[in-house]
C-alpha positions in Angstrom: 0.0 0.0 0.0 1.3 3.3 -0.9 2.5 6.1 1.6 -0.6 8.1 0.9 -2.8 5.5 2.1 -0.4 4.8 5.3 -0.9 8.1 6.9 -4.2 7.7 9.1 -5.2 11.4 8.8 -5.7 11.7 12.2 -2.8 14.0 12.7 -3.4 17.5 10.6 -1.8 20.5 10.1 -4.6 22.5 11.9 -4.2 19.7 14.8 -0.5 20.5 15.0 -1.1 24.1 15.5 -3.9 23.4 18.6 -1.2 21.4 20.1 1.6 24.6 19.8 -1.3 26.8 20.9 -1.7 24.6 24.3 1.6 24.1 24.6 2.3 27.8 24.6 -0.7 28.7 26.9 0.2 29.4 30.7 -1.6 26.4 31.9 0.9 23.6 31.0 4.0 23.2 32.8 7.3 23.7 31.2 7.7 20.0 30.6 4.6 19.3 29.2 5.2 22.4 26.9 8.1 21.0 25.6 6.6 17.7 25.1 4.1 19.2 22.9 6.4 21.4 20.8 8.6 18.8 20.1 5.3 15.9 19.2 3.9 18.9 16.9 7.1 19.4 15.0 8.1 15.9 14.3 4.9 14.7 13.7 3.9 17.7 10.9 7.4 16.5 9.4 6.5 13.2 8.8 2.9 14.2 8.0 4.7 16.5 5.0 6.9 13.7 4.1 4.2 11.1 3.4 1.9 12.9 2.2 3.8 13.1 -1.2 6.5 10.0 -0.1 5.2 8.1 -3.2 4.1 10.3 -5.8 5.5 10.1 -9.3 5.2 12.8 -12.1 2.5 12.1 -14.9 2.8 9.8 -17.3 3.6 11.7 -20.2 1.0 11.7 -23.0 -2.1 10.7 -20.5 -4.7 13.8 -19.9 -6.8 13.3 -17.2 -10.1 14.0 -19.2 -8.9 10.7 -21.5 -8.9 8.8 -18.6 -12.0 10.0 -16.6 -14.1 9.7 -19.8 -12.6 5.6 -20.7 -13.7 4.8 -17.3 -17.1 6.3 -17.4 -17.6 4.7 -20.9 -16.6 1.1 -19.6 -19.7 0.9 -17.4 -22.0 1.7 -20.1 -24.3 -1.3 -21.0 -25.6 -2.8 -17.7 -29.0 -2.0 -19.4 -30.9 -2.7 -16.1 -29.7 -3.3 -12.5 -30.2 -4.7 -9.0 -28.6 -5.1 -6.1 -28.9 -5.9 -2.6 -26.7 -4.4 -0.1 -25.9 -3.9 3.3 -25.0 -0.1 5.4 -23.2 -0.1 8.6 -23.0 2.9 10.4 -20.0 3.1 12.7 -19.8 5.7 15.4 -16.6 7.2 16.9 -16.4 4.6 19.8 -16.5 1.6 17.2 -20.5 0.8 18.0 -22.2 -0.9 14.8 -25.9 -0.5 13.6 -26.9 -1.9 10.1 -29.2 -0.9 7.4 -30.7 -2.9 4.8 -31.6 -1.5 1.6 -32.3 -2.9 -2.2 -31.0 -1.2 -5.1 -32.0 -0.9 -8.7 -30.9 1.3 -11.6 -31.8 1.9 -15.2 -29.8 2.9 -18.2 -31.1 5.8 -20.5 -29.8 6.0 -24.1 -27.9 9.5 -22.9 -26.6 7.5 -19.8 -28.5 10.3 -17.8 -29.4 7.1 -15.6 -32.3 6.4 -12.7 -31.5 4.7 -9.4 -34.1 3.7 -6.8 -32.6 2.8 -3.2 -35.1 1.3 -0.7 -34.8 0.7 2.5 -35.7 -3.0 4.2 -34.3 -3.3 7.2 -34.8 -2.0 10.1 -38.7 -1.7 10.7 -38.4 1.9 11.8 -37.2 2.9 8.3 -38.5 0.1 6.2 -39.5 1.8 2.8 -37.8 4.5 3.1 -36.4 4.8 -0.2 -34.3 7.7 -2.4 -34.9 8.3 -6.1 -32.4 10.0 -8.2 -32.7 11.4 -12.2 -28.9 11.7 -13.3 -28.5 15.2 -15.3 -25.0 15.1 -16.7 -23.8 18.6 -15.7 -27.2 20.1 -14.6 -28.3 19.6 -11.3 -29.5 16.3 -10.9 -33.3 15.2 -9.4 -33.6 13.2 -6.7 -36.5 12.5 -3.8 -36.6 11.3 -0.6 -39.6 9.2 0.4 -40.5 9.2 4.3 -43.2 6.1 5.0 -44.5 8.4 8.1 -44.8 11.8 5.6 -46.2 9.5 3.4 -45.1 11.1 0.3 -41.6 12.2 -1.4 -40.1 15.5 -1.0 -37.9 16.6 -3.5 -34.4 17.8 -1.8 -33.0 21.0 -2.8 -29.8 21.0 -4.7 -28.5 23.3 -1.8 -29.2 20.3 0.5 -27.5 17.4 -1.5 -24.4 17.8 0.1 -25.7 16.2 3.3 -26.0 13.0 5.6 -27.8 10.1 3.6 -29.8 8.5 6.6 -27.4 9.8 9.1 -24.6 8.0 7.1 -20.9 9.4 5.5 -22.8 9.2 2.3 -23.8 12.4 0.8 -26.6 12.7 -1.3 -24.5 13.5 -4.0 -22.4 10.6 -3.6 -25.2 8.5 -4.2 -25.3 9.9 -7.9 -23.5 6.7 -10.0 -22.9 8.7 -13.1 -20.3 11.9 -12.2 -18.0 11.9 -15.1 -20.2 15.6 -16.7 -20.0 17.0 -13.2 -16.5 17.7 -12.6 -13.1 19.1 -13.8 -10.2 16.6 -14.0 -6.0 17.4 -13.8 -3.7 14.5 -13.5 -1.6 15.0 -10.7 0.8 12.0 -11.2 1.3 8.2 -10.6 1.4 6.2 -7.4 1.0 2.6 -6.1 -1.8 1.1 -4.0 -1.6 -2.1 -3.1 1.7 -2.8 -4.9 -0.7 -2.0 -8.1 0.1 1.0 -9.9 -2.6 3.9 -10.2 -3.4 6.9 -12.1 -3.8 9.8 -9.3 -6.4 12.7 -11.0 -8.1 15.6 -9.0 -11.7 16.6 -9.7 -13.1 19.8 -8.8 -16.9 20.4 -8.9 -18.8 22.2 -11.5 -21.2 22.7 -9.3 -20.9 25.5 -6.7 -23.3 23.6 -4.3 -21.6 20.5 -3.9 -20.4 19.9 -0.2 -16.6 19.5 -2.1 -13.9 21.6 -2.9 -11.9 18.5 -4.4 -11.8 15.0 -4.6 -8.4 13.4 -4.9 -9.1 9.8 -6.9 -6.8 6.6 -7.3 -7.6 4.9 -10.1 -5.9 1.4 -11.1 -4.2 1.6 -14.3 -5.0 -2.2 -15.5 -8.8 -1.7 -15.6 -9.2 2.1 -14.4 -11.5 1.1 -11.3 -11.6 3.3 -8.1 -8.6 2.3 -5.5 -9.6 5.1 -3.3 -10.6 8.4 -2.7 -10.0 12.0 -0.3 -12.6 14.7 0.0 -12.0 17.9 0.5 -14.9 20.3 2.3 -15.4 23.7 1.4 -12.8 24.8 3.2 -10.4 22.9 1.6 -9.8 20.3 4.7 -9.5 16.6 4.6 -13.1 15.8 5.4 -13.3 12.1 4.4 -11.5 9.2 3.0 -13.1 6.2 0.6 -11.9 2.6 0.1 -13.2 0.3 -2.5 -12.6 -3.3 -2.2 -12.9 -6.6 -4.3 -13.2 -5.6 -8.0 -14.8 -7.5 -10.1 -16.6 -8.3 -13.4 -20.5 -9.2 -13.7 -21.6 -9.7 -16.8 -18.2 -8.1 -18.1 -19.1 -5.0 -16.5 -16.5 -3.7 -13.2 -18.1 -3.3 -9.6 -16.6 -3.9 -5.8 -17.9 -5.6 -3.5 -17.9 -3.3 -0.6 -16.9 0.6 0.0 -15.8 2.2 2.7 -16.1 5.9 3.9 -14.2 7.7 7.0 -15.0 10.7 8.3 -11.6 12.2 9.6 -13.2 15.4 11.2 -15.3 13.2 13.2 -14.4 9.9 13.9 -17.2 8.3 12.2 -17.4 5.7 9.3 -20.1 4.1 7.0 -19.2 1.1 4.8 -21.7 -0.4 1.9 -21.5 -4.0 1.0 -23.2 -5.4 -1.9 -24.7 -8.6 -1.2 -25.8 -10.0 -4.3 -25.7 -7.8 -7.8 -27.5 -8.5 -10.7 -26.7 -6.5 -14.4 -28.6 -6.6 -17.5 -32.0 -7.0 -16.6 -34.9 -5.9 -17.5 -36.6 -3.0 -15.5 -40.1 -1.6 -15.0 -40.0 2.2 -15.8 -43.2 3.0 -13.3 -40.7 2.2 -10.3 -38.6 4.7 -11.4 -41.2 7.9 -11.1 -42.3 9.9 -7.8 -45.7 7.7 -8.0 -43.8 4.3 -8.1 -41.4 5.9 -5.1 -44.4 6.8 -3.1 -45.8 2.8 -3.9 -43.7 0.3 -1.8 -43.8 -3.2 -3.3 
């Protein structure tokens, strides 16, 4: 695994200066001052080392748009989908709760795609369910059904930047189809898990989105997500994503499981997929606010 991924994230810059702060403060004895000074220093060294330890200068000849747009093209054609999958939430003391949710998606000619995510388990949120029109570009549509509201309400695209079901999924993250909705530069070549990747940044078009960049590893051999670091609006490390056990269903690439850490707060949220299930046919009245608001 590559330097990058090493470094836990835990220790940042703007923790390094809260820890010169205290240790400058009149409260701390002189040799707990010291202490502090000296763990700050050595620590934001090594931070600054790793965080570029492993980084290689791009390829020459490879634009990051080229590569962004092959691996957007290479998961056209699943026609219809379905998938059943599993969401942990994981606080900051380590305590589990799962979700259960179903998962079914529909290709459009223009690849502007539709997704349906249902809830299933537990009782409390059974049906619950999120529908999303992809847009390209444009601001994309998506509704959030509430069994207790009994009807959808459309969320605004000011609001798509927050907590899916109290998870560290945005709404936005939920979108499958991103490749219209960003800005790509190749920042160079690295290695994760002794496989070599492609290392692009992607900035959003979109002046809503909860980002300021996302910095993505992307496996050379078959251009599939190694991993992922979001950047909030104000340019800190907000989150880190892991995606795990690549593979091919019906020719067409998807993991197995993806994980998501919140650095700021300690939290987590992983998604397994269960059981998936690609070019299938799929019944176009699921995929309207009337079929949202009409559990089956």
């Amino acid at each position: 695994m590559s330097h990058i991924e090493n470094r836990t994230l835990n220790f940042t810059p703007k923790l390094f200066a809260n820890w010169a702060h205290v240790a400058r403060s009149d409260s701390v004895s002189s040799f707990i001052r010291g202490i502090l000074l000296i763990l700050s220093g050595t620590l934001f060294l090594q931070y600054s080392m790793l965080a570029n330890a492993d980084m290689r200068p791009p390829t020459p000849g490879i634009e990051a748009l080229d590569i962004e747009r092959k691996a957007d093209e290479i998961q056209a054609g699943y026609i219809g989908e379905f998938r059943k999958m599993t969401l942990t939430l994981i606080n900051a003391e380590g305590q589990e709760s799962q979700r259960k949710l179903d998962f079914w998606g529909h290709e459009e000619p223009d690849r502007h795609d539709k997704t349906l995510v249902r809830f299933s388990f537990p009782p409390d949120i059974k049906d619950t369910a999120l529908l999303t029109y992809e847009k390209g570009a444009e601001d994309d549509d998506q509704w959030l059904y509430l069994p207790a509201l009994k009807r959808a309400k459309r969320i605004a695209s000011s609001n798509k930047s927050g907590s899916f079901m109290g998870s560290e999924f945005a709404y936005e993250d939920l979108v499958v189809r991103q490749f219209e909705k960003y800005n790509f530069k190749y920042l160079g070549d690295d290695t994760v898990d002794g496989k070599d990747c492609y290392v692009m940044e992607r900035t959003p078009k979109n002046s809503n989105s909860g980002y300021s960049k996302i910095i993505r590893w992307r496996y050379k051999d078959n251009l599939q997500e190694a991993k992922s670091q979001y950047f909030d609006r104000k340019g800190e490390l907000i989150k880190e994503r892991f995606l795990e056990g690549h593979h091919q269903v019906e020719g067409i690439w998807r993991s197995k499981k993806i994980t998501v850490r919140n650095v700021q707060t300690k939290k987590a949220s992983t998604l397994s997929f269960d059981e998936i299930k690609l070019k299938i046919p799929t019944d176009a009245s699921m995929f309207t606010v009337r079929g949202l608001e009409s559990p089956r």
